[in-house]
GUZATOR-523130 format. One record per residue: x, z, y of N, C-alpha, C in turn. Coordinates in pm, whole numbers, plus 50000, padded with zeros to 5 digits. Atoms other than C-alpha are relative to their C-alpha. Layout:
BEGIN
XZYXZYXZY ...
//
This chain:
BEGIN
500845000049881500005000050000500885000050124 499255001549886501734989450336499085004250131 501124994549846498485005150541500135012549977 500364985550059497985044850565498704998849898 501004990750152496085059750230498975001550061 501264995249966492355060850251499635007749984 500284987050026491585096950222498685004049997 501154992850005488245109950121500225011249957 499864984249939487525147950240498535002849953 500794993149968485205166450132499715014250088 500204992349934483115187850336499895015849910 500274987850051482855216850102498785005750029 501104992649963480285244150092499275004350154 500385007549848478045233350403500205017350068 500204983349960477735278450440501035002850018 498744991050016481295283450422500864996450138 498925002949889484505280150636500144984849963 500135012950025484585245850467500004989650146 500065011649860483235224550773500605002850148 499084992549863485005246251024501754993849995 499134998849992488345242450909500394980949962 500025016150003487845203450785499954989750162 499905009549841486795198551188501165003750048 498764996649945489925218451292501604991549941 499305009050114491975195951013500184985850150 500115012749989490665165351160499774992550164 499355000149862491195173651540501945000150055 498685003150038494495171751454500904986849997 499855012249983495755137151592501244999349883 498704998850075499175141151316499194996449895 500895004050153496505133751038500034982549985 500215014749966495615099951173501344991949996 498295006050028499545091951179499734998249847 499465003050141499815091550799498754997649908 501245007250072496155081250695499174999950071 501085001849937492815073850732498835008349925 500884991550037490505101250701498134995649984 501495010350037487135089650521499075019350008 501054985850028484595125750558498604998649954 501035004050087481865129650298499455017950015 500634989649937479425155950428498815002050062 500825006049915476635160750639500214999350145 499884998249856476145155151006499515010750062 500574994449898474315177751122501005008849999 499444992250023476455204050954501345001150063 498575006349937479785188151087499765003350180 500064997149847478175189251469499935014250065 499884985149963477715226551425501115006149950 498044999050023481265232551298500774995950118 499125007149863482495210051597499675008850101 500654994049875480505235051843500575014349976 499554987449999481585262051642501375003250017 498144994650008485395259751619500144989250207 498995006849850485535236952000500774990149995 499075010750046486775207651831499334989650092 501385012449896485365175652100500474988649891 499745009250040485155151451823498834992850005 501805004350004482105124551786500004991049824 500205010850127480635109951448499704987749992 500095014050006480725081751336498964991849839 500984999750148478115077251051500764985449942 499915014850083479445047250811499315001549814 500984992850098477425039450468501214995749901 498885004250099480975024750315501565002150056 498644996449937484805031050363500274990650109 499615011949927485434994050518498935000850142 500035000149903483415002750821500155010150094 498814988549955485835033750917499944989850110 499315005849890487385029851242501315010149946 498774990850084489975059051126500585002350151 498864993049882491265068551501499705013850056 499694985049928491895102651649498445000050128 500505001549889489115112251841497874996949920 501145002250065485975097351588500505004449858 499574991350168485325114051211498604989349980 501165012150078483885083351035499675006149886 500394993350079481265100150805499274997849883 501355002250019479965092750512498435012349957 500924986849986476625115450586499194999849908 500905003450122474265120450250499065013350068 500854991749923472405146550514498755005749843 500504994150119471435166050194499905015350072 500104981149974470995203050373499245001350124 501464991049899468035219250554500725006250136 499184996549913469895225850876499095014050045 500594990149867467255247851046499855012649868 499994991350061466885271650716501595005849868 498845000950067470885268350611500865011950068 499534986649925472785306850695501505002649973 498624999550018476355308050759500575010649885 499324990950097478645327950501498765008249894 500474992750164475965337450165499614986049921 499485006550084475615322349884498534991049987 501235003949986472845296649887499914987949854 500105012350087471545271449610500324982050076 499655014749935471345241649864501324995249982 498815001549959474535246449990500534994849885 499055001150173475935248549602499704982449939 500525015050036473835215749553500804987750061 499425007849907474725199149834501534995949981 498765000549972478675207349811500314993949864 500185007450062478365193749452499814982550041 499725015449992477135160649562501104993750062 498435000949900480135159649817501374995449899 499435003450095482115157649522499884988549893 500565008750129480165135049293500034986050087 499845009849944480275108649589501384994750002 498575003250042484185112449618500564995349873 499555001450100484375106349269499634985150009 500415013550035482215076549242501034990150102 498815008449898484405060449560501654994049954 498474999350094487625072149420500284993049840 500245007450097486705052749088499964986650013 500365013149967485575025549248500944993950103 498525006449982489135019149404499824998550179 500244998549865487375024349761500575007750064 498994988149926489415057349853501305000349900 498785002650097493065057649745500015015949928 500554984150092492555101949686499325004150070 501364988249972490515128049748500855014150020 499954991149959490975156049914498915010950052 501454994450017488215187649856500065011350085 500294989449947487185218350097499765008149897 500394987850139486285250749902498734999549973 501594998349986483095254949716499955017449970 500134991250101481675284249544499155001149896 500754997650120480955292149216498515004849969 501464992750017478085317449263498704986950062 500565007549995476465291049433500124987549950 499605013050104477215261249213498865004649866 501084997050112475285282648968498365003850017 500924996250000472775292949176499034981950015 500715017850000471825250849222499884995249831 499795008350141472005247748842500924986849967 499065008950055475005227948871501135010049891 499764992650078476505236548541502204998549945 498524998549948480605239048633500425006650058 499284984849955482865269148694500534995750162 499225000149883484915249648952499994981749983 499345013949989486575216749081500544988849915 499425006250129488545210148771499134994749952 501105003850113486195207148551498824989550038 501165009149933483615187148765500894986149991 499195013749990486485160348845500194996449835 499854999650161487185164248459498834993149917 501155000250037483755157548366499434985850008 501415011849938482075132148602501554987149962 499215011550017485655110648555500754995949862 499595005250177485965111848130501035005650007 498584995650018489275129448155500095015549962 499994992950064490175151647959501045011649967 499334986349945491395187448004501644993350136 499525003149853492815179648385500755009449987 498974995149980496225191748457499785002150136 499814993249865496405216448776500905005950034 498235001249986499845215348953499395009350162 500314996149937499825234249246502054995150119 498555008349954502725224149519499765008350145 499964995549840503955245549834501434998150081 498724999349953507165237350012500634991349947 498665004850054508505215649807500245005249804 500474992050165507615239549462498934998549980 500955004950071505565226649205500095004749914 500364990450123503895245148954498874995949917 501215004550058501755233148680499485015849908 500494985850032499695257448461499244996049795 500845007250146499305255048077498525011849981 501534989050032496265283748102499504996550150 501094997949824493425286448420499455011749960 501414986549938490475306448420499795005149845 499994988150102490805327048088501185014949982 499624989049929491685362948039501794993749928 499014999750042495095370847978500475003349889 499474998550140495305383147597499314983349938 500125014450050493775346147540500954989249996 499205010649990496055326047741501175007949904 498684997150057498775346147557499964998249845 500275004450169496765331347217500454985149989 500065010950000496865299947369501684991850042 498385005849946500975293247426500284999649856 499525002450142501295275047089500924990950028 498775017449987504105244147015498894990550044 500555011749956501305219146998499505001950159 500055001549856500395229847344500715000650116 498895001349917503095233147511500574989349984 499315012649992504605203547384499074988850047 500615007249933501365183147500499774999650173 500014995849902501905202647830500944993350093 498775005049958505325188347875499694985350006 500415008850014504205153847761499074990950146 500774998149872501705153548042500075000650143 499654996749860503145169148309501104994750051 498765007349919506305150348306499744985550012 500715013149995504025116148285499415001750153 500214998849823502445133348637500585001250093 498985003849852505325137248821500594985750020 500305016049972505905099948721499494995250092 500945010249886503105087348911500305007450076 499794995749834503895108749188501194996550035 498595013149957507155087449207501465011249982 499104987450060509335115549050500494992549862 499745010250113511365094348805500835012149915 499804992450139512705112148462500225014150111 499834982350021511655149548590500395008249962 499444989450040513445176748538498705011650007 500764988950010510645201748379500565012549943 499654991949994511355237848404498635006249875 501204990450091509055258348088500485010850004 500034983950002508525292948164500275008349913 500304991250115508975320847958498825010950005 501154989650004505745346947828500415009350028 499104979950052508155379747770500695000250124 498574995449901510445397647989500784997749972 498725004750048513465379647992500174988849888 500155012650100512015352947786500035006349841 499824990650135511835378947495501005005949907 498734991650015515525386647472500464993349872 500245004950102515305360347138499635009149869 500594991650145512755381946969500185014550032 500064986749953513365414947095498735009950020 501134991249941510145423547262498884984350024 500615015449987508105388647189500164990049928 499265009450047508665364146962499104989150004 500095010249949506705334947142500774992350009 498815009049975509545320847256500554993949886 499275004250170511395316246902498494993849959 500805002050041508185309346795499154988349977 500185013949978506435281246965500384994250107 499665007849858507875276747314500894991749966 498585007650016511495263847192500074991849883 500215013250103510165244946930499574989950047 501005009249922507935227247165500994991350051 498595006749858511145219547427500924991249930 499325005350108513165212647132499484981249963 500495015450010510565181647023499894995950101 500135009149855510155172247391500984993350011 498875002649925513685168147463500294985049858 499895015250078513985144847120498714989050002 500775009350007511475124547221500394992950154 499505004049888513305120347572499885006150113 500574993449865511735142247788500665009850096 499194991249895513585162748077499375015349980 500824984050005512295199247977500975004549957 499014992150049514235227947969499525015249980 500824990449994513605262447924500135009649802 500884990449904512035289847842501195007750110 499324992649896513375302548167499065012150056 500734991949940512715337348266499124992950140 501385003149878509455338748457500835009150124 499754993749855511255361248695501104993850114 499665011749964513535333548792499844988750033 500325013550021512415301448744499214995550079 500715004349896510395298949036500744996950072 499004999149921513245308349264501044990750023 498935013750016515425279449132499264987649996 500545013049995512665256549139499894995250149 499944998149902512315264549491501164993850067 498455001749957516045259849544499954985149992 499955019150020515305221349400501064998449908 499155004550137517085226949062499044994249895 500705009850095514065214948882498544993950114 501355009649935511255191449003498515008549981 501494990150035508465215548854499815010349905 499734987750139507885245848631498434998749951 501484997550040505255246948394499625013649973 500344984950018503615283248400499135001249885 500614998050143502145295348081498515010950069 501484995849956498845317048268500084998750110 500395004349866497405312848590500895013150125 499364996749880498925342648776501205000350057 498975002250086502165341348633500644987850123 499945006649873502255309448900499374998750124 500814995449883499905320049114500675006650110 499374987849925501855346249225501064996250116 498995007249976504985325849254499664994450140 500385012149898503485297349486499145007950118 500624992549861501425322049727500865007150027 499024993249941504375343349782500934994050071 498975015449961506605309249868499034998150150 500405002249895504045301650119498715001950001 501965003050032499815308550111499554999150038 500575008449909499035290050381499704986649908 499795015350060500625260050239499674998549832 500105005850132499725257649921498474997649905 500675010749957498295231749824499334999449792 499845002950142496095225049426499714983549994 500185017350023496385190649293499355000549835 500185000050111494305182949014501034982749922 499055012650050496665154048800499144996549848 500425005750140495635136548425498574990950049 501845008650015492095118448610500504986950086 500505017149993491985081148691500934994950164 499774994249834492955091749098500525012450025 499654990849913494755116349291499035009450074 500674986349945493155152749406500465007350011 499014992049957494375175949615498815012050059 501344984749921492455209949747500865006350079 499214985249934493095241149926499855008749908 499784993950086493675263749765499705020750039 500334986349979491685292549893498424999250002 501524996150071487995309949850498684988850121 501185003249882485065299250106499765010050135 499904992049883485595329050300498795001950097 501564998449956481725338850357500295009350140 500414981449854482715372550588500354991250072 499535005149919484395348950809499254986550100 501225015149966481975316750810499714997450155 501055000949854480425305551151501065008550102 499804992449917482575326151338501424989750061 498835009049941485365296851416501615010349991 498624997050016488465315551296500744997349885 498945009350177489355297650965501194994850087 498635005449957493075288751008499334984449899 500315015550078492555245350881501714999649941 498625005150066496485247150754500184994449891 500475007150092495345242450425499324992849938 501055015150004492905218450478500854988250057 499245011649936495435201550689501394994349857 498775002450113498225201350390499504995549891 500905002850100495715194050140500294981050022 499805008149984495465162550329500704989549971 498935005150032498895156650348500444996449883 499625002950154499455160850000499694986549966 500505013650064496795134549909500784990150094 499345009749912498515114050167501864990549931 498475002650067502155116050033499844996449878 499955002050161501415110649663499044986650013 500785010449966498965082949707500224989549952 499355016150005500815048649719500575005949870 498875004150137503385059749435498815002649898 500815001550097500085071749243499274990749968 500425010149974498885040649296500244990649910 498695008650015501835019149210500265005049842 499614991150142502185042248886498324995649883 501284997750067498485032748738499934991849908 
//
């Protein structure tokens, strides 16, 4: 692509900080430098976000990407004016909203499929309301996972420069610690060093975590590691793959950071959680990877106490952006 990346944004949960921090994003003339921001949302909701945070932007309703204008100044929208404005209440948890911020997604998808937006970039929803609309999906993953045939979506998370993928999410922790077998870890590696591919990351250097303290001392206090991690790394590496490891977890962030490896794969969710919000938790940024297109989020709640009141920081709506922005063309070029 020799034009800026077509970026479709969702508006997120119409109740939340979502449309606040997407208008504060997208008052941001530095956006418009490195793409073209497509917003999938409603209007009305967007004009009371603009009033609420002081953003002077004007809409631009379009019913397809190709009649964007994309300059600083207009937020070409596409509006599916799906939400009851006059009975819609800043920060709780509403079914509409949950409905609504659903379709926001299900439009980006269909676009992003249909080769009309190069990625997608999503505001926050929430769960409680996702369930209270009878849409039947925990989160983001799984929806993009779902509506685009792909199958168990890889979620990399990237702040600074450190990239962290995640072989567990949203289960407890004596599970994910059922679930760090060889065959999964070695499909983990497989995977994740095929996604830094398309993100124009040529033979990756993947960093695999260790479960134990100290990586289990070989067997000491753990015998995961001996078990199935270094069997896993073992077949990766004869099959060609750049993986190394298990590297203490209490390390292996720190040197990924440094830019001795391209990415670490974390074996449970906090495990890198921790890592990547301590690095920076403004900036950091989730990318879902393994679906058809590029997706990038923020990587924080909806922030109800706060809603309506115009003090969402947009940093991570603004980096979100960026992300989808920078990865884009080489994910492109990689398909």
């Amino acid at each position: 692509m020799t034009a800026r990346p077509l970026i479709g944004i969702t508006m997120g949960d119409p109740a939340s900080i979502g449309p606040e921090i997407v208008a504060k994003a997208l008052g941001n003339p530095e956006i418009y430098d490195i793409c073209r921001p497509l917003l999938i949302g409603d209007g009305r909701v967007m004009a009371r976000a603009f009033a609420t945070t002081g953003v002077d932007l004007a809409l631009h309703p379009v019913t397809s990407p190709a009649e964007g204008t994309y300059r600083h100044g207009t937020v070409d929208l596409i509006d599916l004016t799906n939400v009851d404005i006059d009975s819609l209440e800043w920060g709780k948890v509403q079914a509409q909203a949950g409905q609504a911020a659903f379709e926001y997604i299900k439009r980006s998808i269909e676009l992003a499929l249909a080769g009309a937006v190069d990625a997608v970039a999503t505001g926050p929803i929430n769960k409680e309301a996702l369930k209270a609309a009878n849409v039947n999906f925990i989160g983001h993953t799984e929806i993009f996972g779902e509506l685009t045939g792909s199958h168990d979506p890889l979620t990399m998370f990237e702040t600074k420069g450190l990239r962290i993928f995640f072989l567990t999410r949203h289960v407890s922790l004596a599970r994910a610690c059922q679930l760090v077998t060889r065959d999964r870890v070695l499909d983990y590696i497989r995977r994740c060093s095929a996604a830094l591919e398309q993100m124009g990351i040529e033979r990756p250097h993947l960093a695999v975590a260790g479960l134990n303290p100290h990586s289990g001392e070989h067997g000491l206090f753990g015998d995961e590691e001996v078990r199935e991690i270094e069997p896993a790394i073992a077949q990766a590496r004869a099959e060609g793959y750049n993986a190394t490891g298990p590297h203490p977890a209490d390390s292996v962030f720190w040197h990924a950071a440094q830019g001795r490896f391209d990415a670490v794969l974390s074996l449970y969710h906090d495990q890198g959680h921790i890592a990547a919000k301590m690095h920076d938790f403004e900036r950091t940024i989730s990318i879902t990877a393994g679906l058809p297109f590029l997706r990038a989020s923020v990587d924080h709640g909806t922030a109800f106490d706060i809603a309506g009141t115009g003090q969402a920081s947009a940093v991570s709506m603004e980096e979100a952006i960026r992300v989808a922005a920078k990865y884009a063309a080489a994910f492109r070029r990689k398909r």
